[in-house]
Backbone bond lengths (Angstrom), bond angles and torsions (degrees), N, CA, C in turn:
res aa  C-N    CA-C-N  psi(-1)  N-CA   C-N-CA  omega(-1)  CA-C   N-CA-C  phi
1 X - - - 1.464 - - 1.530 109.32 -
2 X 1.301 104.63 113.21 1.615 94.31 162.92 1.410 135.88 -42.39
3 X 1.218 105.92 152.21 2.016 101.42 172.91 1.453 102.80 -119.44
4 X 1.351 118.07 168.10 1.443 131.26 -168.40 1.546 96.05 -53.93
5 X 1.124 133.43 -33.60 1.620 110.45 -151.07 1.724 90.81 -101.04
6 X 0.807 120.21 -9.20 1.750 130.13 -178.56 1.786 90.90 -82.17
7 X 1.408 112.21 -54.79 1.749 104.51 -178.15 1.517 115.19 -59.17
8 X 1.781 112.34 -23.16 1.360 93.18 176.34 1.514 118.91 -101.88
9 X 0.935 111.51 10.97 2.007 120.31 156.63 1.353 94.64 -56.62
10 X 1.335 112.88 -76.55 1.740 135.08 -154.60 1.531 88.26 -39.57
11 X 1.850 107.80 -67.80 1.350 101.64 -161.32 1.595 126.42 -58.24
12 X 1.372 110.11 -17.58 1.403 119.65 -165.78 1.471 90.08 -72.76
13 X 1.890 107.88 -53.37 1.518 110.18 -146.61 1.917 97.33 -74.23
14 X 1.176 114.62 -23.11 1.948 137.87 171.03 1.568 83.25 -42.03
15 X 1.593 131.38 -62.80 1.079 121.15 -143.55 1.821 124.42 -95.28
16 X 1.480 77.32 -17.01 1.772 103.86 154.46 1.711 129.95 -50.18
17 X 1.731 70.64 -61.96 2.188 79.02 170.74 0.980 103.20 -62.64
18 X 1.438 142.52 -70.38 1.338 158.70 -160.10 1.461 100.93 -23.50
19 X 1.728 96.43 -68.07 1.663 85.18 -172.07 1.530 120.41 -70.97
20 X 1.456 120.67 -53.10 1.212 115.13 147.83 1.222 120.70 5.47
21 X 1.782 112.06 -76.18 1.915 115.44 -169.42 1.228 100.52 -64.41
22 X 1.778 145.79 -56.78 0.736 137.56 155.31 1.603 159.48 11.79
23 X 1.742 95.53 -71.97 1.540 110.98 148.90 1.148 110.52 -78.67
24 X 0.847 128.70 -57.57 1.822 134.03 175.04 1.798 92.21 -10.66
25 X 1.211 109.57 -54.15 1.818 88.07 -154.56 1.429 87.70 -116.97
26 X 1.636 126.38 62.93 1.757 137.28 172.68 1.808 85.21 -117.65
27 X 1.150 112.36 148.75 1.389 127.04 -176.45 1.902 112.49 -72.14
28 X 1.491 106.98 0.68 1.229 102.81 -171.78 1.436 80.66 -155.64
29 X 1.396 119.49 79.72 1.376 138.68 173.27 1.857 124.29 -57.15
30 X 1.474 151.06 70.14 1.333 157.44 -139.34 1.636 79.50 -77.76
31 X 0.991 119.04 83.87 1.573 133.16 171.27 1.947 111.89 -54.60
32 X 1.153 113.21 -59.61 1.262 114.19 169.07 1.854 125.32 -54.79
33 X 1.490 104.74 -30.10 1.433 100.73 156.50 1.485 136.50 -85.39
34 X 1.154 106.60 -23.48 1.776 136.50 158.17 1.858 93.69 -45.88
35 X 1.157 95.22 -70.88 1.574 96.62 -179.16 2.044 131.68 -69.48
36 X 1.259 92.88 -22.32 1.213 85.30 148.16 1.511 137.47 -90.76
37 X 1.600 113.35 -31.52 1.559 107.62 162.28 1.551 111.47 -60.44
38 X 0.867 130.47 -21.99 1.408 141.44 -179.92 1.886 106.14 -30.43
39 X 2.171 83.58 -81.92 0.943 94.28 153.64 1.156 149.63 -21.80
40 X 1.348 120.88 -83.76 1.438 139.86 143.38 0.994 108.73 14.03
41 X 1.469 112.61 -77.10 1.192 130.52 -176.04 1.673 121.70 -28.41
42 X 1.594 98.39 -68.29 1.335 145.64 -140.34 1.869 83.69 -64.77
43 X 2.015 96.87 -67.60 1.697 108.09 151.26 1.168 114.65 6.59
44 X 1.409 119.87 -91.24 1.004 144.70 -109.61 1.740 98.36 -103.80
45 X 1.160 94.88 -68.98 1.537 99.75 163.66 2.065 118.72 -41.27
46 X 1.131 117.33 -29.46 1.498 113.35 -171.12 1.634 102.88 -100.18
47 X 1.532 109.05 -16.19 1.319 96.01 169.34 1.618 109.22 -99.19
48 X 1.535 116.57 -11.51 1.891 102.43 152.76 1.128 106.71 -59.55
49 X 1.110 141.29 -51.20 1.627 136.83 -178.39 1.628 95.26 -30.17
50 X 1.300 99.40 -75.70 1.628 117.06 -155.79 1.865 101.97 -44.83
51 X 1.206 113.62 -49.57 1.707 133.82 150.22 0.980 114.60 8.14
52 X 1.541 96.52 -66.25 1.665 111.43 -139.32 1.756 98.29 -109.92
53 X 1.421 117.76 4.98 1.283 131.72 164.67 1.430 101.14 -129.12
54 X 1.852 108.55 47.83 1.586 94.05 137.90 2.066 103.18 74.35
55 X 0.874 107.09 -19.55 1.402 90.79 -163.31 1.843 100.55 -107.42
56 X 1.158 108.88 152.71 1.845 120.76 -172.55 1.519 85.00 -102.34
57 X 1.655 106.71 125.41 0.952 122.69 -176.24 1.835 110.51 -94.75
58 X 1.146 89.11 123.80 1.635 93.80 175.24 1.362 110.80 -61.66
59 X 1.530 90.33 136.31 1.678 115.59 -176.12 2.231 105.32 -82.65
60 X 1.485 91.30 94.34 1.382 124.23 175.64 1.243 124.20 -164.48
61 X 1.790 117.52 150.31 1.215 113.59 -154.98 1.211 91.23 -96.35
62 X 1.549 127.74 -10.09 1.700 106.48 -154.49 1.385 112.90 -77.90
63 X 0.844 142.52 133.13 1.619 165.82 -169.37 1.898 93.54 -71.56
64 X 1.256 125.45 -29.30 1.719 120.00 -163.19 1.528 84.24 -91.40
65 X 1.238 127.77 -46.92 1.744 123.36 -167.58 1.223 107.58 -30.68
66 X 2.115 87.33 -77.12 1.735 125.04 174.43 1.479 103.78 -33.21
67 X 1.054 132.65 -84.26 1.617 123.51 178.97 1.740 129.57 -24.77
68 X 1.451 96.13 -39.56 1.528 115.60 -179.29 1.202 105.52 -63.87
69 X 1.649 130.53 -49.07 0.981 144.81 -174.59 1.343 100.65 -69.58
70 X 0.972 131.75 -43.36 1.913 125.48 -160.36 1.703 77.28 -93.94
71 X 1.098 151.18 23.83 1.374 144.00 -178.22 1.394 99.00 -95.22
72 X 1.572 112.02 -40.64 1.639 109.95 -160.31 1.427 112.82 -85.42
73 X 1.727 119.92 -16.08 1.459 100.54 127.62 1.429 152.00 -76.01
74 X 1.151 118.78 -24.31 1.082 123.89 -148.68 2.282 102.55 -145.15
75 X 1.450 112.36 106.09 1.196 83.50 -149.45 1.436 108.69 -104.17
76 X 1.895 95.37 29.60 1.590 106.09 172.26 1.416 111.84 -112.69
77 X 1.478 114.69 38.17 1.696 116.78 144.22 1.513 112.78 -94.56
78 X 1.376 106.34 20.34 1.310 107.18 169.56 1.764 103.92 -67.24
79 X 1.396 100.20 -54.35 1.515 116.48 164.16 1.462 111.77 -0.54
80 X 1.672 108.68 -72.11 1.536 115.22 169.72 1.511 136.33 -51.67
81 X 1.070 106.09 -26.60 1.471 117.99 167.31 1.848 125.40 5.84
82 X 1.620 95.11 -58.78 1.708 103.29 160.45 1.328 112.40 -52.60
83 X 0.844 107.93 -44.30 1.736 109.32 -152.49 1.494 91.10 -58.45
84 X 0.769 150.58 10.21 1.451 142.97 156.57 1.093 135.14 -89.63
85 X 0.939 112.57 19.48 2.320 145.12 139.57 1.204 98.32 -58.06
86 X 1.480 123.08 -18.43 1.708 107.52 -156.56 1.600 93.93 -102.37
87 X 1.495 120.13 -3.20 1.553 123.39 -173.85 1.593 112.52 -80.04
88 X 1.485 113.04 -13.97 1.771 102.68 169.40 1.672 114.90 -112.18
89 X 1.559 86.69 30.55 1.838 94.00 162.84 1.175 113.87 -104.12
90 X 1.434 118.89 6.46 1.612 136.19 -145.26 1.804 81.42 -90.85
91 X 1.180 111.09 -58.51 1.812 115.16 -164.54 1.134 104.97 -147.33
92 X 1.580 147.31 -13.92 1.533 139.56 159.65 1.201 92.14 -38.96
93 X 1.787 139.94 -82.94 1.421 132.33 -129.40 1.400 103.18 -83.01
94 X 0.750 116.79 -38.82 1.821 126.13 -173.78 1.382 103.50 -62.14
95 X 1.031 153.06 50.02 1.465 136.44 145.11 2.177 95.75 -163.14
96 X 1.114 98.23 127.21 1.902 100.80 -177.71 1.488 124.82 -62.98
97 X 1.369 106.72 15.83 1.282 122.92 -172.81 1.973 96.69 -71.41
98 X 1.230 98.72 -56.25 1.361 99.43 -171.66 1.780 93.96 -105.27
99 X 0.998 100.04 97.01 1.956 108.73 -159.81 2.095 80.01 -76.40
100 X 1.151 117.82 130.43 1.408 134.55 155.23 0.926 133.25 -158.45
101 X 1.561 128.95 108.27 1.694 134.14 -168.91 1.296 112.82 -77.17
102 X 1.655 135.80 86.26 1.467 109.74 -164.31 1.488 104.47 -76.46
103 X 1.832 106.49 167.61 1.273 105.10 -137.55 1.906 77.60 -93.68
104 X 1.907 111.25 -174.09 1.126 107.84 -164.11 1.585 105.69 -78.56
105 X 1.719 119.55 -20.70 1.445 101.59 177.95 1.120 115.83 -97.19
106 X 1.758 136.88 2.54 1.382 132.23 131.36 1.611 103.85 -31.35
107 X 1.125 122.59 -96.41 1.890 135.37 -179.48 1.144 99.61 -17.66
108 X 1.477 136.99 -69.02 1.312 133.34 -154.94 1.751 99.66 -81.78
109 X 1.374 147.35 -7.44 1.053 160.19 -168.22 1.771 102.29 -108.87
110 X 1.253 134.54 -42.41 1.083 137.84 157.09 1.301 119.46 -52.70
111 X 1.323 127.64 -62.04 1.821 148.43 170.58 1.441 106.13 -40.44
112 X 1.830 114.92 -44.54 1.275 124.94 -169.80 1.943 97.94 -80.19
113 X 0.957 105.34 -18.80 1.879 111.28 -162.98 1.917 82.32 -83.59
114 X 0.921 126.59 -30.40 1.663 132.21 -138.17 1.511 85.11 -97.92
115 X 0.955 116.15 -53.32 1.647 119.64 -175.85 1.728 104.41 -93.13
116 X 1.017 99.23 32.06 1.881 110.03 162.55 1.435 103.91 -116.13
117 X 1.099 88.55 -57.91 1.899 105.20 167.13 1.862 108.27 -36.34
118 X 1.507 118.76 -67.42 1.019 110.23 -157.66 1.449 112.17 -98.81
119 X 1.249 108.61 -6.60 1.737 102.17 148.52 1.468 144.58 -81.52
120 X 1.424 113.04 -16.90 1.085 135.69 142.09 1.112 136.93 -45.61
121 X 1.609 113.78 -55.87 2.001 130.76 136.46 1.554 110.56 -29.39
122 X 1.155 109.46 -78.05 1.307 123.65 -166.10 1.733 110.85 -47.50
123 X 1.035 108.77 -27.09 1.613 118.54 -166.70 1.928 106.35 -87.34
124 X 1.558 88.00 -29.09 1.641 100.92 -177.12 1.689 113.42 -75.65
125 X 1.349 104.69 -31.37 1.730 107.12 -162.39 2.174 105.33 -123.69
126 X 1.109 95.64 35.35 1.692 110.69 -170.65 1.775 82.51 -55.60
């Protein structure tokens, strides 16, 4: 059974995809923010995992850590393994220093990684 602080991962990381899915299907798609809520998302969801087994999830964006960690229960988030493409959407795109438009099937390939992530979560902590 979930506990309150496990529902507000879900809801935060719920609100991540959301926007993400959202723009995703606007005719002039902001691909680099798509891909960072993506992320976000992806985050967010593996450290409710981590949550909901008790454990304080270290404050990091990388998606390979987070997995490692939800590994030592469970040792089919190996599964996720890719999803750690989604760790240089965390702070590469967000600042114009390193100016990069990812392209639309990067975005739509990230979004799709994000909702692998949180069904996979979701299936673990019902």
């Amino acid at each position: 059974m979930m506990n309150e602080n496990v529902k507000q991962w879900i809801i935060k990381a719920d609100n991540d995809i959301t926007i993400a899915g959202k723009d995703l299907k606007t005719d002039n798609p902001v691909t680099d923010a798509i891909c960072f809520h993506a992320q976000q998302a992806a985050e967010k969801y593996l450290k409710a995992y981590l949550v909901f087994k008790d454990i304080e999830p270290e404050k990091t964006h990388k998606i390979e850590k987070l997995v490692l960690a939800c590994m030592t229960f469970d040792e089919a988030f190996l599964s996720l393994k890719n999803t750690d493409i989604l760790t240089e959407y965390a702070v590469e795109f967000r600042y114009p220093d390193d100016f990069y438009i990812p392209s639309i099937e990067e975005t739509k390939e990230a979004y799709n990684l994000a909702l692998k992530v949180k069904d996979f979560v979701l299936e673990r902590i019902k």
